[in-house]
Backbone as CSV, one residue per row, in Angstrom:
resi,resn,N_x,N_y,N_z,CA_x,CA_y,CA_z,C_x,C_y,C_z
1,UNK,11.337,45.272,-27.868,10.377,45.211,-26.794,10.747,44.028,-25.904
2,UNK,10.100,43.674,-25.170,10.340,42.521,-24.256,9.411,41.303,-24.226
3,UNK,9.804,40.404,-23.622,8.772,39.042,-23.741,7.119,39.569,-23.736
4,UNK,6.792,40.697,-22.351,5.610,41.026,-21.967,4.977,41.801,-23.030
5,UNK,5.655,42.323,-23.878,5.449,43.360,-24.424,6.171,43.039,-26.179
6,UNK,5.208,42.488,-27.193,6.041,42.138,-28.203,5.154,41.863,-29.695
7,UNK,5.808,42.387,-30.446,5.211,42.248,-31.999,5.312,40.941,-33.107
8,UNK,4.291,40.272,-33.482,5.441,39.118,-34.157,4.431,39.503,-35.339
9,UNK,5.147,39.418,-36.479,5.290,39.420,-38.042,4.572,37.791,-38.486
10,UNK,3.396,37.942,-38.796,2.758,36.515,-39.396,2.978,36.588,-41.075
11,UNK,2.547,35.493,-41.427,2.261,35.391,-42.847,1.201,36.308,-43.752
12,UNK,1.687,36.891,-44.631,1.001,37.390,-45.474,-0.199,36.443,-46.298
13,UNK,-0.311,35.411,-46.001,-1.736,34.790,-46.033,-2.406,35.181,-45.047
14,UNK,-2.563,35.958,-43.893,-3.385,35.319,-42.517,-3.819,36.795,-42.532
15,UNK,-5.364,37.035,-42.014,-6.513,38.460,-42.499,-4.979,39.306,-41.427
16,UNK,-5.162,39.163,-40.059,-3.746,40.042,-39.634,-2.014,39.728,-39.449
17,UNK,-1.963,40.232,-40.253,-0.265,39.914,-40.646,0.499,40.354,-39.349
18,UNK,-0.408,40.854,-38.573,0.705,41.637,-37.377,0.041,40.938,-35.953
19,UNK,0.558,40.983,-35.454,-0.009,40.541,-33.885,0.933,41.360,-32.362
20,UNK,0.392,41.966,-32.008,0.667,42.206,-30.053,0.634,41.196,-29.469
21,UNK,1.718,40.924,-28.696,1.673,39.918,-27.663,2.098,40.946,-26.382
22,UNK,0.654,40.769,-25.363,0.616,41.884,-24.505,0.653,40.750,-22.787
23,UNK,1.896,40.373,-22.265,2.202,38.944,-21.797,1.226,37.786,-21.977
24,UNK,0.213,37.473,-21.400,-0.067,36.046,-21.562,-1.363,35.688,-22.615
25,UNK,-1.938,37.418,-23.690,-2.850,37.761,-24.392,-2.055,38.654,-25.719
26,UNK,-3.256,38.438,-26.897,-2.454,39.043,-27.929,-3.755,39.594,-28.383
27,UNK,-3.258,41.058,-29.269,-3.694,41.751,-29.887,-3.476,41.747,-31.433
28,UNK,-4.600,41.397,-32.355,-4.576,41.306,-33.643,-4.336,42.815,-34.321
29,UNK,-3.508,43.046,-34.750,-2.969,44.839,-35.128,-3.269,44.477,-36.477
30,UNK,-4.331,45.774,-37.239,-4.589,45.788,-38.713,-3.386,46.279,-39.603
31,UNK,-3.579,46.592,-40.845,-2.581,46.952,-41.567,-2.892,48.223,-41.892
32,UNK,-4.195,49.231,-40.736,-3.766,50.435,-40.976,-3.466,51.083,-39.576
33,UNK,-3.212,50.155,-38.238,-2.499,50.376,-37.187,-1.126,50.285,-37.353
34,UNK,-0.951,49.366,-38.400,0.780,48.996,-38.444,1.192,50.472,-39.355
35,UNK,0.685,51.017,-40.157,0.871,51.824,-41.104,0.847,53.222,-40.129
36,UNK,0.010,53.409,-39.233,-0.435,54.570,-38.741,0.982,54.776,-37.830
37,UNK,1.363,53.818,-36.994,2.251,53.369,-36.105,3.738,53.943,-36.953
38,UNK,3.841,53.283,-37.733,5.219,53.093,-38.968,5.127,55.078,-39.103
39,UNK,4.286,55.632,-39.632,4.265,56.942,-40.217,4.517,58.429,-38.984
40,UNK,3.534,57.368,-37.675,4.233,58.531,-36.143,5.066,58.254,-35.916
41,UNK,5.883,56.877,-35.995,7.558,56.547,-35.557,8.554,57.403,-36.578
42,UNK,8.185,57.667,-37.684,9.205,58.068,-38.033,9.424,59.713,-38.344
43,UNK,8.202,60.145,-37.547,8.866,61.583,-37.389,9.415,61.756,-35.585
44,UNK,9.799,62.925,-35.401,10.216,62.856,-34.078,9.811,63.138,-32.958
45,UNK,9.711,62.997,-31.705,8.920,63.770,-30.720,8.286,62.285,-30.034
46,UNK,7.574,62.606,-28.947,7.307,61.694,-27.915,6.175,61.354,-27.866
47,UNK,5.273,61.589,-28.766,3.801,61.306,-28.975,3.602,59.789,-29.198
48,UNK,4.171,59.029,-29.849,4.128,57.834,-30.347,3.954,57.017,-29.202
49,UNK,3.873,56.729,-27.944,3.265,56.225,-27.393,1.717,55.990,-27.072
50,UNK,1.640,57.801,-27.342,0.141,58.248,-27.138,-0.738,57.231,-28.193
51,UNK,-0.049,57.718,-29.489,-0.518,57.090,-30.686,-1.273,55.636,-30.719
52,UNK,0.225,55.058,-30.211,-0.039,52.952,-29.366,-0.537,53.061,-29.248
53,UNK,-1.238,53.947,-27.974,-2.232,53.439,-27.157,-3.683,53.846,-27.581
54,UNK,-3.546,54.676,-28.233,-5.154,55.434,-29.004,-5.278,54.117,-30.239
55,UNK,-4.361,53.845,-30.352,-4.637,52.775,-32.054,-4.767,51.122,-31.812
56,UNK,-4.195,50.701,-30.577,-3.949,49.638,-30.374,-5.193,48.965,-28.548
57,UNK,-4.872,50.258,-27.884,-5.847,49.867,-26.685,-7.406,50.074,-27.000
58,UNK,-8.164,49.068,-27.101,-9.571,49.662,-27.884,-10.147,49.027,-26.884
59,UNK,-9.408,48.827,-25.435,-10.787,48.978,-24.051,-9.849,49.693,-23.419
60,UNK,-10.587,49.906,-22.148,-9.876,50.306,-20.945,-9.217,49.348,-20.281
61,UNK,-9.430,48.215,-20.461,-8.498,47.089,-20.122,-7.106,46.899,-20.446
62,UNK,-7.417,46.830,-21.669,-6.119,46.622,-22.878,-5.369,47.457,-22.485
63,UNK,-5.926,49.026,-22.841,-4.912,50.310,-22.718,-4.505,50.135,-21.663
64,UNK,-4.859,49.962,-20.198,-4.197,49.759,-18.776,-3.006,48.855,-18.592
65,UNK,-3.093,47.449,-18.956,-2.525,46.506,-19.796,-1.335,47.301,-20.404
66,UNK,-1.550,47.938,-21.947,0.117,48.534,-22.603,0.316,49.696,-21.705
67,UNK,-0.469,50.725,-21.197,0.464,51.228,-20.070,1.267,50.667,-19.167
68,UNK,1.083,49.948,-18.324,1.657,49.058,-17.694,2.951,48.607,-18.224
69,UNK,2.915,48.223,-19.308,3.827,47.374,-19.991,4.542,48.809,-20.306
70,UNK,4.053,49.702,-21.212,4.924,50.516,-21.759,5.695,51.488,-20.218
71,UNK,5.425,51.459,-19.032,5.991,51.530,-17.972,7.180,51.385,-17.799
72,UNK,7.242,49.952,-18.358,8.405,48.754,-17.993,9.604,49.901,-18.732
73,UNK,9.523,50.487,-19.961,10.240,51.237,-20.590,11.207,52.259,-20.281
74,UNK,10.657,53.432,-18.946,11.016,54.229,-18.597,10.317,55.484,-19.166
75,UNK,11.041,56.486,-19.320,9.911,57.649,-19.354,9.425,57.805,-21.112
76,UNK,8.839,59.098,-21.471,8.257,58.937,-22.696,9.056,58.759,-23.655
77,UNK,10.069,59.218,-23.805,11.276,58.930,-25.223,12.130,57.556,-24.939
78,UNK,12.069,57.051,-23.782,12.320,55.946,-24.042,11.370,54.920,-24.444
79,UNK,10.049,55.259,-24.292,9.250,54.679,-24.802,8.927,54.281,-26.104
80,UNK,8.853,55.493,-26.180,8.608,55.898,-27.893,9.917,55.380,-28.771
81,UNK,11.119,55.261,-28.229,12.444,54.384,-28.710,12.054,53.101,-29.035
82,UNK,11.866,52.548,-28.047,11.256,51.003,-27.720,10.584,50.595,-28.836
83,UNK,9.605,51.335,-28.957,8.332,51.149,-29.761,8.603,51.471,-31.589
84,UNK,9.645,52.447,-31.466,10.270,52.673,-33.184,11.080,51.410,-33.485
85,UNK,12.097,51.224,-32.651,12.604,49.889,-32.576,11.511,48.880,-32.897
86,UNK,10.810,48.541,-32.522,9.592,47.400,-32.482,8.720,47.169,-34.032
87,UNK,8.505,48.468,-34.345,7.954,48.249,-35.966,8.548,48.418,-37.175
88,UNK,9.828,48.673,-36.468,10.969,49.218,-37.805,10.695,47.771,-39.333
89,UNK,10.695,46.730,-38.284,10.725,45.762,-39.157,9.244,45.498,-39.529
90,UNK,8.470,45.749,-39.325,6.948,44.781,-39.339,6.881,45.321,-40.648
């Protein structure tokens, strides 16, 4: 992903182990967004953006926000690339 647009891996002490950094704001991601995320990435097809944004945008703000960002990407399979790339590791 990119600076604007980015996942960082916390400590397994801390209630969310996962975090969105959505540019200059972050999103606390649970461990059954990271799971839900992990299980649509790894089948195939172009939905997995949809997914992001149903699991991760929980205003109309936010979601406007990772659209935006997921923009930056190009069209839906590159998106959805981006984004398999992005949790492969979390």
């Amino acid at each position: 992903m990119t600076d604007d647009l980015r996942f960082e891996r916390r400590g397994d002490g801390e209630y969310y182990k996962v975090v969105l950094h959505v540019g200059d704001a972050y999103v606390p991601v649970g461990d059954e967004d990271v799971a839900a995320l992990k299980t649509h990435g790894a089948s195939a097809g172009d939905d997995l953006p949809d997914v992001f944004l149903n699991r991760l945008g929980y205003s109309s703000y936010l979601k406007e926000r990772l659209e935006r960002a997921l923009l930056t990407f190009g069209d839906r399979a590159q998106q959805a690339a981006e984004i398999r790339r992005a949790i492969r590791d979390l």
